[in-house]
Rosetta silent file (secondary structure, phi, psi, omega in degrees, C-alpha in Angstrom):
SEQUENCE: XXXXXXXXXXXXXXXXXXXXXXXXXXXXXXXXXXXXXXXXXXXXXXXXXXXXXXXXXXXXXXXXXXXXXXXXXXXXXXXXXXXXXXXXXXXXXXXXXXXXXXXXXXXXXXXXXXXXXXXXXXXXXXXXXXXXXXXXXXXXXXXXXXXXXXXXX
SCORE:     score description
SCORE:     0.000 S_00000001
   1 L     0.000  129.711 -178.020  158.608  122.368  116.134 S_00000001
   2 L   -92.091  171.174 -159.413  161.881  123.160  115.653 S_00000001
   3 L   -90.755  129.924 -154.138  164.150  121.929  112.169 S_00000001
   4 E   -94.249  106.196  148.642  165.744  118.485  113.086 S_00000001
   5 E   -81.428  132.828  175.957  169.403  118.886  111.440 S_00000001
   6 E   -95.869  113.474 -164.125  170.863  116.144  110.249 S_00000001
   7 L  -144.000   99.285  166.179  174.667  115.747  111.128 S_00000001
   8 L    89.685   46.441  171.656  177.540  113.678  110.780 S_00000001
   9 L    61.925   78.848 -178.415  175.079  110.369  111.163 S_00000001
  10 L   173.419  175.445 -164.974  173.038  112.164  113.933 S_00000001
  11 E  -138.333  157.192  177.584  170.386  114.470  114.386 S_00000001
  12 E  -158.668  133.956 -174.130  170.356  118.182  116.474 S_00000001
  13 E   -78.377  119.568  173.313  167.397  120.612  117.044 S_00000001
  14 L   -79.464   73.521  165.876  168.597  124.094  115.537 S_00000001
  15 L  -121.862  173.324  161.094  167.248  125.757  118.570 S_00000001
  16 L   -64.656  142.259  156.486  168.304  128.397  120.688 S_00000001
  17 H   -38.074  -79.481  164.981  168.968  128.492  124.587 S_00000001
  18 H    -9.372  -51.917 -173.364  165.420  130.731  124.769 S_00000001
  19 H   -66.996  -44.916 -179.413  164.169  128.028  122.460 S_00000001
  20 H   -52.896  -51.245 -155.161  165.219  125.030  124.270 S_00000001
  21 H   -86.266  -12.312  170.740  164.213  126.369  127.773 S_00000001
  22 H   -66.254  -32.975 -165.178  160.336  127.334  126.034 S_00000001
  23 H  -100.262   12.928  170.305  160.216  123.766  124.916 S_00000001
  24 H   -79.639  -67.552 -159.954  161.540  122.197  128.551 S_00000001
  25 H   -34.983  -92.825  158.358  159.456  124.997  129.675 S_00000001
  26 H    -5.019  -70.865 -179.940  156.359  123.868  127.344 S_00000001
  27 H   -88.249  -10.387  143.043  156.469  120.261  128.475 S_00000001
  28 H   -45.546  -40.093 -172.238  156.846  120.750  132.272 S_00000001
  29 H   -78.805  -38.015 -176.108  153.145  123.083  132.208 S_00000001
  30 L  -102.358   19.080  172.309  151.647  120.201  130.118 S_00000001
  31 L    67.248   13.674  159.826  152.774  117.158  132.281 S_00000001
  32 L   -91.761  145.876 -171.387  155.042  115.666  129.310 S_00000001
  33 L   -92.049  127.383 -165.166  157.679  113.738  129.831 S_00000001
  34 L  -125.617  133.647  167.268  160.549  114.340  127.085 S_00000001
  35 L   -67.942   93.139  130.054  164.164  112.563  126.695 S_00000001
  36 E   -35.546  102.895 -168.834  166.813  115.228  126.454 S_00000001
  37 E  -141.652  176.665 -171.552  170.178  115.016  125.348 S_00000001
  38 E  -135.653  102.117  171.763  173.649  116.663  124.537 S_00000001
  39 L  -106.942  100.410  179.673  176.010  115.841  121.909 S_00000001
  40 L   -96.780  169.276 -153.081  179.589  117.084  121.570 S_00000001
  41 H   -49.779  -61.205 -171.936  182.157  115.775  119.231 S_00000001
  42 H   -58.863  -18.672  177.099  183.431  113.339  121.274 S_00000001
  43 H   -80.053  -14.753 -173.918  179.614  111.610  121.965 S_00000001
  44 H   -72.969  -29.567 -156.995  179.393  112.078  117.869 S_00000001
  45 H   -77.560  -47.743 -167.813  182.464  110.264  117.383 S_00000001
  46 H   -64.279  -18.663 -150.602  181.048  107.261  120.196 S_00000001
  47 H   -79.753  -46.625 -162.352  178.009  107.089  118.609 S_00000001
  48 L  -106.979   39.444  136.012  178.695  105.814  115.537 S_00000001
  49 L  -139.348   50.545  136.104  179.936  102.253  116.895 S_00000001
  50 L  -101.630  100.684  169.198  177.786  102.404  119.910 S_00000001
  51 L   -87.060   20.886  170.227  174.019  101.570  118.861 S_00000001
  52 L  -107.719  -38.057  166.618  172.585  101.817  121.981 S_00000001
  53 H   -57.576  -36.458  179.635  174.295  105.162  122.434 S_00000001
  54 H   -77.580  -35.447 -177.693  173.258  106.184  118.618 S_00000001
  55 H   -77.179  -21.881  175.251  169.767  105.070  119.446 S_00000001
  56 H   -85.682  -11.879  177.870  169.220  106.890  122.422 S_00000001
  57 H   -84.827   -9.495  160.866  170.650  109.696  121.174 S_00000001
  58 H  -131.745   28.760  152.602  168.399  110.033  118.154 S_00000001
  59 L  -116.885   21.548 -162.941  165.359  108.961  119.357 S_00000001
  60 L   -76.551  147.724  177.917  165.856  111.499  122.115 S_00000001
  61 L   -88.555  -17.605  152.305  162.785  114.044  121.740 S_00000001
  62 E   -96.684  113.058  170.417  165.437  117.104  122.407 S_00000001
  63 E  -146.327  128.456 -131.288  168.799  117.143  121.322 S_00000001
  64 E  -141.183  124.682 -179.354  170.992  120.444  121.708 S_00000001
  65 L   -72.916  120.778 -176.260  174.529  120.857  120.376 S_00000001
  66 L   -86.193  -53.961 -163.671  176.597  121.079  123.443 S_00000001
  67 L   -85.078  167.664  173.196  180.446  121.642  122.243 S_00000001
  68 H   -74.857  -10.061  174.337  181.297  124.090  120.028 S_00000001
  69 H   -62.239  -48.703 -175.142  182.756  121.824  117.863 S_00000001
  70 H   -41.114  -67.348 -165.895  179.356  120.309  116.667 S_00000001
  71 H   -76.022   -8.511  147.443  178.102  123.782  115.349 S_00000001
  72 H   -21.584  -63.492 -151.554  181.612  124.720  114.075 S_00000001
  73 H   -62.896  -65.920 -158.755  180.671  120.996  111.708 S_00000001
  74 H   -32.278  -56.209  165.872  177.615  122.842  110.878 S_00000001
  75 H   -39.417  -43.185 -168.117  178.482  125.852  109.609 S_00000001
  76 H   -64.398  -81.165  147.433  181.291  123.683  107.910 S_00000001
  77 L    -3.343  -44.601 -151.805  178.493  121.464  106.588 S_00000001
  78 L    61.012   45.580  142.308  175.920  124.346  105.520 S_00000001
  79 L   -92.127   37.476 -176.454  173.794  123.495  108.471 S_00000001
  80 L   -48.846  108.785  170.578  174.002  125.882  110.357 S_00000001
  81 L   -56.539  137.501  170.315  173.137  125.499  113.987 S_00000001
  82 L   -57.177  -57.362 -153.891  171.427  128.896  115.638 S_00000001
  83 L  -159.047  150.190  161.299  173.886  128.525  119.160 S_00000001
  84 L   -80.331  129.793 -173.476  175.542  125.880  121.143 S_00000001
  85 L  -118.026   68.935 -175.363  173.053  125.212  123.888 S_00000001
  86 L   -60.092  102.266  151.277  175.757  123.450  126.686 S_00000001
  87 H     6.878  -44.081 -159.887  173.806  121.112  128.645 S_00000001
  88 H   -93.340  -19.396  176.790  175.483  122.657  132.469 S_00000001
  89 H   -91.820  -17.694 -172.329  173.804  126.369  131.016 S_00000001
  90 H   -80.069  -34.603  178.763  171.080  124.997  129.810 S_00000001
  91 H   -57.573  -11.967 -171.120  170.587  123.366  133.541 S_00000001
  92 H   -95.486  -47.119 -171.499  171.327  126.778  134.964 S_00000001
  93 H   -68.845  -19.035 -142.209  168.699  128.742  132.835 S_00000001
  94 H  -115.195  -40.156  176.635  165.964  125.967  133.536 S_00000001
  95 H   -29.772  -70.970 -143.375  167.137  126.352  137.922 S_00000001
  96 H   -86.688  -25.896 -175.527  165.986  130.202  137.513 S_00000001
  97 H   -67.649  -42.781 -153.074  162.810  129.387  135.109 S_00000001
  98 H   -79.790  -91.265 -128.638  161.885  126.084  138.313 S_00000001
  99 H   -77.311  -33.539 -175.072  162.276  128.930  140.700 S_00000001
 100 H   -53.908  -50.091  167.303  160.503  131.881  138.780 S_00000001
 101 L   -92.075   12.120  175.970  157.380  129.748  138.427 S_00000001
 102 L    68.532   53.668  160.475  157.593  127.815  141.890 S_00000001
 103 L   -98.896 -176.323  170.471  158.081  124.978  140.349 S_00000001
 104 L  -125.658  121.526  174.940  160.016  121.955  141.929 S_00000001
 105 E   -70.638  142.062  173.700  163.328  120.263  141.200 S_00000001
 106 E  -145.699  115.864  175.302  164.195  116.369  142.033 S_00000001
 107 E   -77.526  109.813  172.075  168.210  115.897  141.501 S_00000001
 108 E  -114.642  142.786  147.348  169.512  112.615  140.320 S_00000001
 109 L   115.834  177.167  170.375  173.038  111.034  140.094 S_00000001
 110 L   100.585  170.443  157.851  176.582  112.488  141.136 S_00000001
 111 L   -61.852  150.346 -173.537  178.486  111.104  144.459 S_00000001
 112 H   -70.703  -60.459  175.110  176.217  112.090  147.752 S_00000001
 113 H   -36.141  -50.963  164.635  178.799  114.654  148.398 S_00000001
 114 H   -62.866  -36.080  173.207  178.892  116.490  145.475 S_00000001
 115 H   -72.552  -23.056  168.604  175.275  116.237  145.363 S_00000001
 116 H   -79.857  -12.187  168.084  174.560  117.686  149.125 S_00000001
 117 H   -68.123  -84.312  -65.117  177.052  120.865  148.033 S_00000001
 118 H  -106.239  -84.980  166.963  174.806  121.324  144.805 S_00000001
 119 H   -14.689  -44.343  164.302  171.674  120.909  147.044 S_00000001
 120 L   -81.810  -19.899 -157.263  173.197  123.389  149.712 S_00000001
 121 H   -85.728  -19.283  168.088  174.507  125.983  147.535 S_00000001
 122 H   -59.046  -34.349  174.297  171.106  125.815  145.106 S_00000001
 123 H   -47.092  -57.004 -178.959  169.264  126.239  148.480 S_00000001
 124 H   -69.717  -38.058  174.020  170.825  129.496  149.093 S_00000001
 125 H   -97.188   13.996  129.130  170.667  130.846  145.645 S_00000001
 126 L  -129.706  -55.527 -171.685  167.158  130.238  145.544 S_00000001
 127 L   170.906  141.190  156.888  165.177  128.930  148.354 S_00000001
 128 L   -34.417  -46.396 -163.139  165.104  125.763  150.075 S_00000001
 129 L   -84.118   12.266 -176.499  161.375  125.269  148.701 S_00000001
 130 L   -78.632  -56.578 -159.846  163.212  124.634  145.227 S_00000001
 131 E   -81.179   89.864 -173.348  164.450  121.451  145.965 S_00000001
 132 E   -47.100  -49.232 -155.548  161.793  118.665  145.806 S_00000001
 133 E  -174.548  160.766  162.386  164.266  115.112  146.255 S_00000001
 134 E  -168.164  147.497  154.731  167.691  114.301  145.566 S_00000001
 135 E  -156.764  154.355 -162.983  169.631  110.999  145.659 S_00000001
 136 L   -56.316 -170.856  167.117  173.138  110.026  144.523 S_00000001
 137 L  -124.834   46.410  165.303  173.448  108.086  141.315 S_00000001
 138 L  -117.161  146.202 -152.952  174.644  104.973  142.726 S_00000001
 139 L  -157.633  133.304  166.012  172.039  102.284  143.507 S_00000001
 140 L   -45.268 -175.374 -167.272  172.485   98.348  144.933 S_00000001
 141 L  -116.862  -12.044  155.000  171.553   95.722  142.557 S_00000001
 142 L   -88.735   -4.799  179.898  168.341   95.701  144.901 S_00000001
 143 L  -114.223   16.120  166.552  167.386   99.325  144.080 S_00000001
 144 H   -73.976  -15.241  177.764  167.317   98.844  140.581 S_00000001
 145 H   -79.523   32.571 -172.873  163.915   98.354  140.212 S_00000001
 146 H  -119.455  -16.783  156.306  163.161  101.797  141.159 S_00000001
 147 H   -55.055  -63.550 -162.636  165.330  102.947  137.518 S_00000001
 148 H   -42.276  -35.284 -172.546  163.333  100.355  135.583 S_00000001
 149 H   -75.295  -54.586  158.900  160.089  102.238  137.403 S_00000001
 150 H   -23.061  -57.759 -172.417  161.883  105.833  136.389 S_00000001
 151 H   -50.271  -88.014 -161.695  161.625  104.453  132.521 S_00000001
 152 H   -44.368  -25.560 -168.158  158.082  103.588  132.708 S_00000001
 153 L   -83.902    0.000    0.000  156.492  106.765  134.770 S_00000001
């Protein structure tokens, strides 16, 4: 378990990219499901008069300093974060681990366009067989119960 810093009314795992993608890694092999999240200045700053944004963000089981500002604070602080672990690298690093071990990928959210480039150009830079599912992140007011169903699995 890595050391939960506490900072600027908020909490961040002083882990590494390496560290992060073992404990992603970790709970993909043992079939747990974990809440993940990324906080840069500006989500620190929302956070503390949003409490549904401060609660999801620190009951999150992973939480990774994305901007550089955060571990800047740290440092500032005497907390020192190990690395900023930015949320679009960490998603990059985790691509080539899902392909290394044959694993499978299911893509949610974005516009359908941006998501069938992602979807073609991930195809090509790894294999076809990466890509499990994908759908857009926009959903009728009749397809919400398949979020509410998301929560619960």
């Amino acid at each position: 378990m890595s050391e939960r810093i506490h900072l600027l009314n908020t909490k961040v795992d002083n882990l590494s990219m390496e560290e992060t993608v073992g404990r992603v890694a970790g709970a993909v092999q043992s079939g747990q499901q974990i809440h993940h999240v990324v906080v840069n200045a500006g989500k620190i700053v929302a956070l503390q008069k949003d409490k549904q944004l401060f609660d999801s963000v620190n009951e999150a089981d992973l939480i990774n300093a994305d901007g550089q500002a955060v571990v800047w604070a740290s440092r500032f602080l005497n907390k020192p974060l190990k690395e900023r672990v930015a949320g679009i690298d960490l998603f990059v690093n985790l691509l080539h681990w899902a392909h290394q071990e044959k694993h499978t990928i299911y893509l949610l959210g974005a516009e359908s366009e941006v998501l069938e480039t992602l979807v073609t150009k991930l195809s090509k830079k790894f294999s076809p067989a990466l890509i499990a599912g994908y759908h857009h992140g926009y959903f009728q007011e009749q397809e919400e119960w398949l979020l509410d169903y998301t929560k619960q699995a």
